[in-house]
C-alpha positions as CSV (number, residue, x, y, z in Angstrom):
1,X,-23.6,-11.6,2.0
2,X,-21.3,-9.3,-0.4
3,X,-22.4,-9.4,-4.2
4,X,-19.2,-10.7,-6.2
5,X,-18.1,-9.8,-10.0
6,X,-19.8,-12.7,-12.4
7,X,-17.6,-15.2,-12.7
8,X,-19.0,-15.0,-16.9
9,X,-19.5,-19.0,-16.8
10,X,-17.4,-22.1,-17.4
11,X,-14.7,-19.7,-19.0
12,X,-14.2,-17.1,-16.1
13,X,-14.4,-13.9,-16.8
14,X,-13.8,-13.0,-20.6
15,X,-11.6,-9.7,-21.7
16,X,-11.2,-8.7,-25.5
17,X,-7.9,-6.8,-25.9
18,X,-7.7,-4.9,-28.8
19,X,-4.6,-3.5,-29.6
20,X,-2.2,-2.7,-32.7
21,X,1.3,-3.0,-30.5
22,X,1.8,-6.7,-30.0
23,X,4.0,-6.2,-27.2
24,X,1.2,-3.8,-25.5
25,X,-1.4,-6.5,-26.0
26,X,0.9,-9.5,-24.4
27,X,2.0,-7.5,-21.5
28,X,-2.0,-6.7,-20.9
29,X,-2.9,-10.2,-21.7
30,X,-0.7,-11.2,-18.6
31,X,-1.4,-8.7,-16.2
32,X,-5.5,-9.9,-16.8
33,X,-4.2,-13.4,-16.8
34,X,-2.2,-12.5,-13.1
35,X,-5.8,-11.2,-12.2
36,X,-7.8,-14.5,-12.8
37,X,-9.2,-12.8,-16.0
38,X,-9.5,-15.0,-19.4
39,X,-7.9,-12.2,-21.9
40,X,-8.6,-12.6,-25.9
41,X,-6.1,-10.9,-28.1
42,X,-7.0,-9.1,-31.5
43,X,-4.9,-6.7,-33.2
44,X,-7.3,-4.5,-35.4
45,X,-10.6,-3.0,-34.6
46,X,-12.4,-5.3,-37.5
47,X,-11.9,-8.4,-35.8
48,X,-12.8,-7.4,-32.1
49,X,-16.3,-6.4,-33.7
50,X,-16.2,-9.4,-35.5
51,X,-15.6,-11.1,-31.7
52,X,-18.9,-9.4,-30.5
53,X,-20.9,-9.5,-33.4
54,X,-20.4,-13.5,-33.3
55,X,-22.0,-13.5,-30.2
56,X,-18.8,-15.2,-27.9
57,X,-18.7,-14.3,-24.6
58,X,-16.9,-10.9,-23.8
59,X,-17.0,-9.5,-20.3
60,X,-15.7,-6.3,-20.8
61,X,-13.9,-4.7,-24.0
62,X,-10.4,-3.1,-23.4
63,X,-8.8,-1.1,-25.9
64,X,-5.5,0.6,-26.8
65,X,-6.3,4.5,-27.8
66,X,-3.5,4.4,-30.7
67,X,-6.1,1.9,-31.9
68,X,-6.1,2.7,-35.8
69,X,-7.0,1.3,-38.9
70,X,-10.7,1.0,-40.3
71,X,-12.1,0.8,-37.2
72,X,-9.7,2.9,-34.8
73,X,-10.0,3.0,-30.6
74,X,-13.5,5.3,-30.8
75,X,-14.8,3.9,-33.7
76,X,-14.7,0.8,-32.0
77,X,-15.7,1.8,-28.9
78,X,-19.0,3.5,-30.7
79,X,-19.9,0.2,-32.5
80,X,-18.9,-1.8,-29.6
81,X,-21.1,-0.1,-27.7
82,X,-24.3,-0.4,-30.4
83,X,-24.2,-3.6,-30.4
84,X,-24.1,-4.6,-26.6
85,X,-24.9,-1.7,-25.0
86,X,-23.9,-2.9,-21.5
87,X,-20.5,-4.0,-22.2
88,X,-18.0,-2.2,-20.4
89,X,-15.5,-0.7,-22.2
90,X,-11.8,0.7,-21.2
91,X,-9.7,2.6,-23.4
92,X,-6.0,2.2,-22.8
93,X,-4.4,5.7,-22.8
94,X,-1.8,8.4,-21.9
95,X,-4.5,10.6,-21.0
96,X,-6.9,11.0,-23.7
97,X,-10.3,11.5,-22.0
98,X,-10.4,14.7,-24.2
99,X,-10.2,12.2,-27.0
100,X,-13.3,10.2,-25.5
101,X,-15.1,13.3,-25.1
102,X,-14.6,15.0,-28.5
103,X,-15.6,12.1,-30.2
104,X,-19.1,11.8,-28.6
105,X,-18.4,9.1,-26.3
106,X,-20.4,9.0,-23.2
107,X,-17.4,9.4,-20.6
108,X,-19.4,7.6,-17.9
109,X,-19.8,4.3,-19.7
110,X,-16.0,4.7,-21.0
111,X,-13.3,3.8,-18.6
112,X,-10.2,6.0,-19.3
113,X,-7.3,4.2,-17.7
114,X,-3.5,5.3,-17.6
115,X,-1.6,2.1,-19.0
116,X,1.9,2.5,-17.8
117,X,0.8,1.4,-14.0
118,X,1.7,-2.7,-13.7
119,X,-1.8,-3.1,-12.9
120,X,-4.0,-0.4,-14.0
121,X,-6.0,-2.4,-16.5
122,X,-6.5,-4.9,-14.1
123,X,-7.6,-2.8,-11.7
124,X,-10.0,-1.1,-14.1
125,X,-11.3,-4.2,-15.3
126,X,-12.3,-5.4,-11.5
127,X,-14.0,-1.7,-11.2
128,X,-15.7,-2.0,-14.4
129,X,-17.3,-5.5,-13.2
130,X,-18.3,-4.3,-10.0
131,X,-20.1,-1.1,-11.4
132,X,-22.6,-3.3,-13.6
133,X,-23.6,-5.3,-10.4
């Protein structure tokens, strides 16, 4: 018998989106919701770590790389990753793995995902699942 993703409990599975472009976050919201994910929107950096650091139940962390504020995309990534340590996390990009890797992210626990493709952070999401399996 074939191991499936989690289904992450009564809720499905759970995707924070964090993202400062509203329109960014909706159109990802509904390509995860097309997927059979459960997305959760936040537009800053603050609250998606206030998200985790409550405790409610996140899946996987995906994050828009134009992610600024106090707590931009890396930043977040870096605490995000302190805290739960096997959350998978998926930066949003036009091609910043340099980005990921100057700032002293671990590029294999990172996924570094093109957004433009209809369903690339889908995609990502179900690869991102099946790796902690």
């Amino acid at each position: 018998m074939q191991q499936t993703v989690s289904s992450g409990g009564a809720y499905g599975v759970q995707v924070l989106i964090a993202g400062r472009h509203k329109q960014w976050r909706d159109d990802v919201a509904a390509q995860l919701r097309r997927a059979g994910f459960a997305p959760t929107t936040v537009d800053c950096g603050v609250d998606a770590m206030t998200v985790l650091a409550l405790g409610l139940p996140v899946d996987v962390l995906v994050t828009e790389s134009s992610l600024s504020g106090e707590l931009g995309s890396v930043e977040l990534a870096l605490e995000a990753r302190a805290l739960r340590p096997d959350l998978p996390i998926i930066l949003a990009s036009d091609g910043c793995r340099e980005q990921v890797e100057a700032a002293e992210l671990q590029a294999d626990d990172l996924y570094v995902v093109a957004a433009e493709r209809t369903d690339a952070v889908a995609s990502t999401v179900r690869e991102a699942l099946n790796a902690r399996i």
